[in-house]
N, C-alpha and C positions, 0 to 999 in steps of 0.2 A: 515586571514590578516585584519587589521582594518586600516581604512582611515587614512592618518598622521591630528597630531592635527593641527588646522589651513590651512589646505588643500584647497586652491580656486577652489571653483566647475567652475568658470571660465574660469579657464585654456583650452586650446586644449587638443585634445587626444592625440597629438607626445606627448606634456609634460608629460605625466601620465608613472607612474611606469610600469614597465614591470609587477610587480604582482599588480596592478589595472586592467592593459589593458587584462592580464588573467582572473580574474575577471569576469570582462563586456562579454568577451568572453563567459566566463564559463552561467552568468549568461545571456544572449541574443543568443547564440550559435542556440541555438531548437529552439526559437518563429521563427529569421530571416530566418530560414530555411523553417519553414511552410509558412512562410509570402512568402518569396520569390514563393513557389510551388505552392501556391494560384492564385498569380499576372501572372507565368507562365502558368495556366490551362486559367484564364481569355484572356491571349493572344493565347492561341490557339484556343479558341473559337471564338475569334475578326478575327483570318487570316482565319477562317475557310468561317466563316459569308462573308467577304471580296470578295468570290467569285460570288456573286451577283453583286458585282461593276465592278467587271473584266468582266461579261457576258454583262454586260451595256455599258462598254467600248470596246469589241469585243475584248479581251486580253483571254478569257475566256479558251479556249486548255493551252495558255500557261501558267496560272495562276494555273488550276490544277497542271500541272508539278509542277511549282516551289516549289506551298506551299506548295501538297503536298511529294513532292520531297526533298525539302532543307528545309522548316519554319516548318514543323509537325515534324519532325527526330529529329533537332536542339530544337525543343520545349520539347518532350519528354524528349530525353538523360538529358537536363537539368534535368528536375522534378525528373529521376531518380538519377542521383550526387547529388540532395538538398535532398536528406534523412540524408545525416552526413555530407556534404561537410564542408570543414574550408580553409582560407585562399587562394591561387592564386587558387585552384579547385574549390570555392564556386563563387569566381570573373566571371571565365568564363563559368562555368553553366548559371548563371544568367544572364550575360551581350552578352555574343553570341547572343543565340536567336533571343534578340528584337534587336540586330545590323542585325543579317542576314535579320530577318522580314522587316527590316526598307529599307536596299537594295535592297530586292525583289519589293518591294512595289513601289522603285525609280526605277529599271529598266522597271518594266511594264508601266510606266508612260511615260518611254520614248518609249517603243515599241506603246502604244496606240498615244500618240502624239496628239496634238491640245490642249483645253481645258482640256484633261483629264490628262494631262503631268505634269501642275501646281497643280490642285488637288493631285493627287497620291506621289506628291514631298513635297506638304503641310502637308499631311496627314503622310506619313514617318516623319517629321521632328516634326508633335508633337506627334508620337510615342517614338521619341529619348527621348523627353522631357517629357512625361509623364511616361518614366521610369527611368530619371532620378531624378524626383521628389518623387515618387512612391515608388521607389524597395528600400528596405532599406539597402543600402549600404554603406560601409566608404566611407573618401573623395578620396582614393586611387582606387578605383571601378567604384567610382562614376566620375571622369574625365577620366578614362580610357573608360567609356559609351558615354560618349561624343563624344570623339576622334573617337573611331569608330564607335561610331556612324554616325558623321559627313562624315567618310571618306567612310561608305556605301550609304550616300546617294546623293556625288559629284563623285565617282568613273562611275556609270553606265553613268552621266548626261552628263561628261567630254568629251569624246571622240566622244558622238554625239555631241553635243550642244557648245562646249566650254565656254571659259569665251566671254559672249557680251550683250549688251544692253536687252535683251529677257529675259538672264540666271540669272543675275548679282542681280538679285532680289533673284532670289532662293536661292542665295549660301548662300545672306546675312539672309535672312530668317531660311535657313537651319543651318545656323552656330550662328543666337541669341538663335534659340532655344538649341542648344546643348552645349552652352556654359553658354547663362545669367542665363539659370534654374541651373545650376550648384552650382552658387552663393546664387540662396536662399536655395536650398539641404544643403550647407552648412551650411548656419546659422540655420536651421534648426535641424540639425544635433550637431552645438554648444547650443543648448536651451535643447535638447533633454540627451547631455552630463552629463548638467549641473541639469538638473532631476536626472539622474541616481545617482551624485553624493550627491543630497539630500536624494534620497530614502536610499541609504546606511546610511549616516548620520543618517537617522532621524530611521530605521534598530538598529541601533549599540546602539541609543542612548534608544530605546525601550527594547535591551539587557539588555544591563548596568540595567537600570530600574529595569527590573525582578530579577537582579541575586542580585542589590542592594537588594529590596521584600523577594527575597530566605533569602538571608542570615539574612535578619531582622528579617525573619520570625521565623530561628535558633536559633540566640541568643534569640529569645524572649523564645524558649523553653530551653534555659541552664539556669543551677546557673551559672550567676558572677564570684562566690566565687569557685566550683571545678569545676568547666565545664561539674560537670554531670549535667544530663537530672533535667529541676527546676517540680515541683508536674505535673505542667499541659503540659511539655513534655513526663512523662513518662505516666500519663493516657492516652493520646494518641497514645503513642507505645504501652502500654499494652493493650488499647483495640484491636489494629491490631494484635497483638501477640497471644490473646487469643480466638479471632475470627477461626483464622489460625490453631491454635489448636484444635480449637473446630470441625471445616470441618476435621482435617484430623487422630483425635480423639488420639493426644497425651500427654500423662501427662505433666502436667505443676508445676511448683513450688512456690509459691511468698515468698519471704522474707522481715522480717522487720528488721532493723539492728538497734540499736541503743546503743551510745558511752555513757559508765559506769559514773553515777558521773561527768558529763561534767558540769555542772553548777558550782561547787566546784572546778572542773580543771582551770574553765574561773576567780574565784575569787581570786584564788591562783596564778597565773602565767598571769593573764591579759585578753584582749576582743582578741590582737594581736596574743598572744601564742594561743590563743583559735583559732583563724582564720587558724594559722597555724596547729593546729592539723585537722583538719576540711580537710583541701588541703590536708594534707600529706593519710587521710584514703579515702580520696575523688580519688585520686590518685592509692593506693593499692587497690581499691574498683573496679573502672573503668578497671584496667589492668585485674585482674581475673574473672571479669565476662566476658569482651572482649572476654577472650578464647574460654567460654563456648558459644558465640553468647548469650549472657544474655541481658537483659534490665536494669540496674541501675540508679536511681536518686537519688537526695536528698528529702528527704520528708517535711523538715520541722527542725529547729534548727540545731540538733546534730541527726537527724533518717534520714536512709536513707532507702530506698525501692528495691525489684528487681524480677523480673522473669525469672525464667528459662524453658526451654519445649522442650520436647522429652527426649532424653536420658541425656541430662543435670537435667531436669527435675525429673528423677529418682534417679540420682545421686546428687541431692542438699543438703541431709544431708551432703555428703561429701565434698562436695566444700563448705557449711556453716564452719562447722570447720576448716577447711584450712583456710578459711580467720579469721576466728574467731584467731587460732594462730599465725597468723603473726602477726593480728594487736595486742595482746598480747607481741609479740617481737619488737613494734613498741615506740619510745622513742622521744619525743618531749621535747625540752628545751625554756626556755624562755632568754629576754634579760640578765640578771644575771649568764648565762649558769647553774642557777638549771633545771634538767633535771627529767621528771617523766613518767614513764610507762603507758600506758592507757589499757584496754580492751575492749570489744565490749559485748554486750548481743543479738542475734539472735534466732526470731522466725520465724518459717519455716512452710508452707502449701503446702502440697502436693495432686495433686488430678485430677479427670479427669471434664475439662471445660464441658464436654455434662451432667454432675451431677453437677458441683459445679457453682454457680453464680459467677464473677468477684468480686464483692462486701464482696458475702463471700468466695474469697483467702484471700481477705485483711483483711476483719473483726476477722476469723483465725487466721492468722499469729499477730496479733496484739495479740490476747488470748495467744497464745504461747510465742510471746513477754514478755507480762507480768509475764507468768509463768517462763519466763528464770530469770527475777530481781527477785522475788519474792524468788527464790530457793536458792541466793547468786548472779549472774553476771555472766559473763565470763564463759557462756556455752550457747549450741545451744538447744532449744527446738523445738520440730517438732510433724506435728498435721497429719494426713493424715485422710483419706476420713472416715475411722470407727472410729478414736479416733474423730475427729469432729462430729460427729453423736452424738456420746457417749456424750461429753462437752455439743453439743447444747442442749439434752434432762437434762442435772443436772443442767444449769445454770436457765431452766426455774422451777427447783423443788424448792420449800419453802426452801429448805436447802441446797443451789448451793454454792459448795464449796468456798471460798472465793478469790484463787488465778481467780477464771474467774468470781467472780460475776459483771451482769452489773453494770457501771458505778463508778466501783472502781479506783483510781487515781493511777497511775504507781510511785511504789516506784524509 
């Protein structure tokens, strides 16, 4: 799901879409959770420690009871439910605890009495408030912590003390802290929103980026013109292709294709018709090696290139011809509706990458090439590992037959 365009990271979270607010869920779910069982261990450690104060204030018998009677159980169970807790389960894991904590803490204050009565009241009420700063809760949690918060630590006070000139400080005390800290939790929690909905943006817009890179990346390796692979995308597959073969030592093929008398096609019928014959074999070219999992590009003008490996591989005399007759049956017309026949000329190397260089498939299948024009056109020639052997030892003899002699120009 991606952010709507224009979307104010401003906004509150009731405004936010239900599959945002999943989202933020999905994506904050686990941290709030550790977070939460962290700040949990830390307050079990604090009510633990606590009992030095209670021995100070001679509360000490009962202070064992309580914490650990009711504040260590209640602390626990927490930590245990914040392993996956979600929603009103993760609420009261969290927020019980430091409300029980916070009551125990207010009634021993009232059992110890005197100066220690205000302390232990004090002390609960910025535990309210140091976890509702703290614990990273929505704002639906987080005034829910309040609330009983507050109401753990007037309930014990109440019915000794009531409301009177002595008390009337503590409520008010007990009740700024449990309510004003509320208000910067939230704004805080609006800043922190409004993060999240950068990091996404600014997320998406890093996507975008790449996929934009990717794709540039792509076209930079197609022709324009057929959307086969252009020279320097198929070297690139072909060297991955031929590496791969090489490791797992299966025959390979390379072909070089190229379209009969196309300079005289392009003079006769136009640059346009020329274009168009170019797509239409560019087209029949891509489908039939597609089959074979082949590698096809355009090489250059009117030659195209290609590899085959494994049992295609083997098979590439025979998938040469096959294409070779179709594009024979293949009929392109120019604007005038004069329509003319083309053929193809195909040389073919076959051979195993752990003996044969990359360089010499292609140096090969280029020899073959020639020898296919050289013969007439409109047939497939094919070199495999001993007839290459053979050609490379005659081309180097004083009297190297003339269809492969180096540097001869292709009819």
């Amino acid at each position: 799901m991606r952010i709507e365009e224009g979307f104010d990271e401003t906004l509150r979270f009731g405004a936010w879409s239900p599959e945002l607010k999943a989202r933020w869920e999905e994506f904050s779910s686990d941290r709030i959770n550790r977070e939460l069982r962290f700040m949990h261990m830390v307050g079990l450690a604090i009510c633990i420690a606590c009992l030095f104060f209670d021995a100070q204030a001679g509360v000490l018998e009962l202070g064992l009871a309580l914490r650990l009677g009711l504040v260590v159980p209640a602390y626990l169970v927490g930590i245990a439910l914040l392993g996956r807790a979600r929603g009103l389960t993760r609420t009261l894991a969290a927020t019980l605890p430091v409300a029980i904590f916070a009551g125990v803490a207010s009634y021993l204050g009232v059992v110890a009495q005197g100066a220690q009565t205000e302390r232990y009241i004090l002390a609960s009420a910025l535990l309210i408030a140091s976890g509702i700063v703290f614990l990273p809760l929505r704002a639906g949690a987080t005034l829910f912590l309040g609330i009983a918060g507050f109401a753990a630590i007037a309930i014990p006070v109440f019915p000794v003390a009531g409301i009177g000139p002595a008390t009337i400080g503590l409520y008010f005390f007990g009740l700024l802290a449990c309510t004003g800290t509320v208000a910067i939790k939230l704004r805080n929690d609006r800043l922190k929103d409004s993060n999240f909905i950068l990091t996404l943006k600014s997320r998406e817009a890093q996507e975008e980026l790449l996929a934009l890179n990717r794709r540039l990346e792509t076209l930079s390796n197609l022709d324009p013109l057929t959307a086969l692979l252009n020279r320097r995308g198929f070297e690139q597959a072909f060297a991955a292709a031929f590496e791969a073969a090489r490791q797992s030592d299966d025959p390979m093929a390379v072909l070089l294709l190229d379209i009969d008398h196309f300079k005289r096609f392009n003079d006769t019928h136009g640059h346009q018709t020329g274009d168009r014959c170019l797509v239409e074999v560019g087209r029949l070219l891509g489908g039939e090696f597609a089959r074979h999992d082949g590698i096809i590009g355009r090489y250059g003008g009117e030659e195209f290139i290609a590899a085959l490996v494994g049992k295609a591989g083997r098979e590439a005399e025979a998938i040469a011809n096959r294409v070779r007759a179709q594009i024979a049956g293949l009929v392109v017309a120019d604007d005038t509706s004069a329509a003319e026949a083309i053929t193809i000329s195909i040389g073919v190397r076959i051979g195993s990458p752990k003996t044969t260089s990359r360089d010499m498939f292609v140096t090969d299948a280029d020899r073959a090439l020639y020898a296919a024009k050289h013969a007439g056109r409109n047939r497939v020639v094919m070199l495999a590992d001993e007839a290459a052997a053979r050609h490379g030892r005659e081309a180097s003899e004083p009297q190297a037959r003339p269809d492969f002699a180096a540097g001869t120009a292709r009819p």
